[in-house]
N, C-alpha and C positions, 0 to 999 in steps of 0.2 A: 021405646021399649027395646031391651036388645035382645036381638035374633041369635040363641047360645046356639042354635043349629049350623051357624056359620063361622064355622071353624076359623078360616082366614081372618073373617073380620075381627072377634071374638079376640083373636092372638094378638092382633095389632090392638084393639083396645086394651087388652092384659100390658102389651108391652110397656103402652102410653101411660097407662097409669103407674106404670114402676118407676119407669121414665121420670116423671113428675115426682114421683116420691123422693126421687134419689135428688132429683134436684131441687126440692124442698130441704131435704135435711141436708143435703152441703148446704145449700145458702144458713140452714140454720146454724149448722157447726160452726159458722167461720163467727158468729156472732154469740155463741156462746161467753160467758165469761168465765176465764180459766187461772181465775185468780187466787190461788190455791190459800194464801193467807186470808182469804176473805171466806171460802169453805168451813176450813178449821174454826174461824170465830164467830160461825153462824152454829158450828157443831158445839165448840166451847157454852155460848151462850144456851144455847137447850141444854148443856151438863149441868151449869150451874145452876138454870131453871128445876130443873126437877129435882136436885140436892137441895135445894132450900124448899122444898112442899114436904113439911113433914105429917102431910094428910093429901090422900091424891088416890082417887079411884077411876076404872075407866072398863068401857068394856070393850072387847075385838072380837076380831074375825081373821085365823089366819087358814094361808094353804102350803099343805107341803108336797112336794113333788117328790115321786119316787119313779126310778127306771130300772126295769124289769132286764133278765138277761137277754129277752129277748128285742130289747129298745123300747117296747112299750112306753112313753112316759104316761102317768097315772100321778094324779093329784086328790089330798085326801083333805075335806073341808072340816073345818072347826069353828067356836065362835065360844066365845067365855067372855069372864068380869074379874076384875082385878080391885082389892082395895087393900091401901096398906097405910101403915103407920113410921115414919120412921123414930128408933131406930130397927127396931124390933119383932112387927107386927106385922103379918100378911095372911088374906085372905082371897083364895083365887080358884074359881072352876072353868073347866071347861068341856064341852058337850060336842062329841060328833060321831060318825056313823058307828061307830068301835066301842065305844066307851062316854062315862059321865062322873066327871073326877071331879072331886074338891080336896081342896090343899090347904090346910092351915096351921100359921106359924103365931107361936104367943112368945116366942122369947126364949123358951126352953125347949121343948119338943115339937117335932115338923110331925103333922100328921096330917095321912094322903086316905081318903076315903074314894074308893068305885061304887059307886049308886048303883049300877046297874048287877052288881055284882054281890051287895052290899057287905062288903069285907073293906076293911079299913088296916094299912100299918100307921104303927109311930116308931119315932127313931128321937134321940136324946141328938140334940142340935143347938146347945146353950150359943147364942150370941145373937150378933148383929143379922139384915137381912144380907146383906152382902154374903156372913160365912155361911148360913143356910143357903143360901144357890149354891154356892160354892160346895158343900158338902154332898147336895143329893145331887150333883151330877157328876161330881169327881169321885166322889165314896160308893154312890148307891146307882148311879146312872137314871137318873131323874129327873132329867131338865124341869125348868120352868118353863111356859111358852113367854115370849118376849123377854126373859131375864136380862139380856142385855139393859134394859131401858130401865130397869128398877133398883139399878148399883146405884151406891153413894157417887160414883165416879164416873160415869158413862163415859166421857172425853177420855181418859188414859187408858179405859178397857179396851172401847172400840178402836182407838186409834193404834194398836198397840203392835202391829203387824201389817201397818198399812203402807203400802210403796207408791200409792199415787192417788193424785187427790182431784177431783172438777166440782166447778160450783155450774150447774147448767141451768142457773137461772130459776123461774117461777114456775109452778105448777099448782094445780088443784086436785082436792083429795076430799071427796065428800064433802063439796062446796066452802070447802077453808082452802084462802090462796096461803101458799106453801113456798121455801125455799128449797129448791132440788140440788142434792150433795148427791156426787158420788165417789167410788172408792174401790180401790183393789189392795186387796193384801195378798197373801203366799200362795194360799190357795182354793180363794176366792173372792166374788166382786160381791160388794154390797150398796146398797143406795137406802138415804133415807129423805122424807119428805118432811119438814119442820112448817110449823106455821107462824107468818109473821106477825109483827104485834109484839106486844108488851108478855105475852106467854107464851113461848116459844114452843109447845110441844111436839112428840111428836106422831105423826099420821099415819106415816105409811112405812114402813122397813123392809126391806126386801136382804136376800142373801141366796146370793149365784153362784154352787160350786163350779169351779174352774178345772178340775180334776177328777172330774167323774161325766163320762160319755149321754150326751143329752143336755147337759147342765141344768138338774134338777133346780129347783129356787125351794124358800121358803119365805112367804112372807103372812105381814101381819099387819092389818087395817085397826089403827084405835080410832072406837068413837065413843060420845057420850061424855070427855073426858072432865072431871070435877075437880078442884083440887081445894086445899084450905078449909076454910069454914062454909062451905057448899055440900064434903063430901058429908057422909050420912054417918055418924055415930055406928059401928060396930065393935065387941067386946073379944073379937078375936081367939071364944071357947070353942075347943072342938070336944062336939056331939055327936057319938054316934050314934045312927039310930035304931031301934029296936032292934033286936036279933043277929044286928052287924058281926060277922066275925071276924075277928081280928088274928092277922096271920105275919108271917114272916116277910119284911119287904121283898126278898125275891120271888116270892108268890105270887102279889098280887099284878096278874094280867093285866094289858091295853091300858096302863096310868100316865103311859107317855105318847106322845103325840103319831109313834110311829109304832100301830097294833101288831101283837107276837104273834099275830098268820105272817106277818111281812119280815123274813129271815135275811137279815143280810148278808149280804154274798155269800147264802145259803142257796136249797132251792125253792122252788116257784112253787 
């Protein structure tokens, strides 16, 4: 049992274990493989996995980090399900301390419902799922959570700004062994965890601003993932329900993952 009343000793065990650490992870760095052709076509391979599921449901859990003017960092927890259809069909909520949103797209109009609120918008968004992300986050400032991973194209989006590439090898991620990619673009690193096998999905996404003090992250754990004739039949109608009121998209409060108490580079 170690004696934290003894300072001295206490410092040299502190020391000894960094010590160790630092010489665990050189010895692992040098063994890494940084095969950067080999990265890309383990990231290609999960693009064109999910581009050909034209049925694929899954649910997560993600976290996003926020820092405060005063350096505070503060992480805000989430957890939703995801089911879509391609080309045209999605169906997605997500539940955390702020808010309780469901999102759904039938092809022609995106409509974003707050439960907890019960007010609901729609917005006329005819097309593909690709142009609806595209739309509520460049038109309406909307993100999806995980949008990246639900494009027809994952490979050309994510890669698309990318200056450096490692493949670090094998990881676990909620008991699925995983290939671990990572990556830096302009201005920020990202890492994604894919699982080996015959369906490549993927696990775990992480996103580390580079340019903002702290280096908030934002990541997203899938689990449960189904795809094909496993996932569950749904009819992609949105229903609102009873008494819902329906209001102007810039109305409806906390429908994005980052709640309007938290003003950026507003104040506190």
């Amino acid at each position: 049992m170690l004696d934290l009343g003894r300072n001295a000793r206490s410092t040299r065990f502190l020391a000894g274990l960094t010590a160790a650490a630092l010489i665990g992870l050189t010895a692992g760095a040098s063994a890494v493989r940084a095969d950067e052709a080999q990265a890309k076509s383990l990231l290609k391979a999960m693009s064109d996995y999910l581009a050909a599921q034209k049925a694929l449901s899954f649910d997560f859990d993600s976290n996003l980090d926020i820092v405060t003017k005063e350096g505070q960092r503060l992480t805000l927890a989430s957890s939703g399900s995801v089911a879509l259809n391609r080309p045209d069909k999605v169906r997605a909520t997500r539940s955390g301390g702020f808010a309780d949103v469901e999102f759904v797209f039938d092809g022609k109009t995106a409509s974003i419902l707050g439960k907890n609120a019960n007010a609901y918008v729609q917005v006329s968004a005819a097309g593909t799922i690709d142009q609806v992300i595209d739309t509520l986050q460049n038109k309406y400032n909307r993100p999806m959570p995980g949008a990246d991973l639900l494009l027809s194209n994952v490979y050309d989006e994510m890669m698309a700004s990318v200056t450096d590439v490692k493949d670090l090898g094998s990881g676990v991620v909620g008991g699925v062994e995983c290939n671990h990619l990572a990556f830096r673009a302009t201005d920020f690193d990202w890492q994604i965890w894919i699982a080996t096998g015959d369906h490549p999905r993927p696990c775990l996404y992480t996103i580390t601003s580079t340019k903002v003090a702290g280096s908030p992250e934002y990541r997203v754990t899938v689990r449960d993932w189904k795809a094909g004739s496993d996932v569950a039949a749904d009819d992609f109608t949105f229903k609102p329900p009873a008494g819902a009121q329906q209001l102007d998209v810039s109305k409806l409060a906390n429908a994005d993952e980052l709640p309007d108490i938290f003003a950026v580079g507003g104040k506190q």
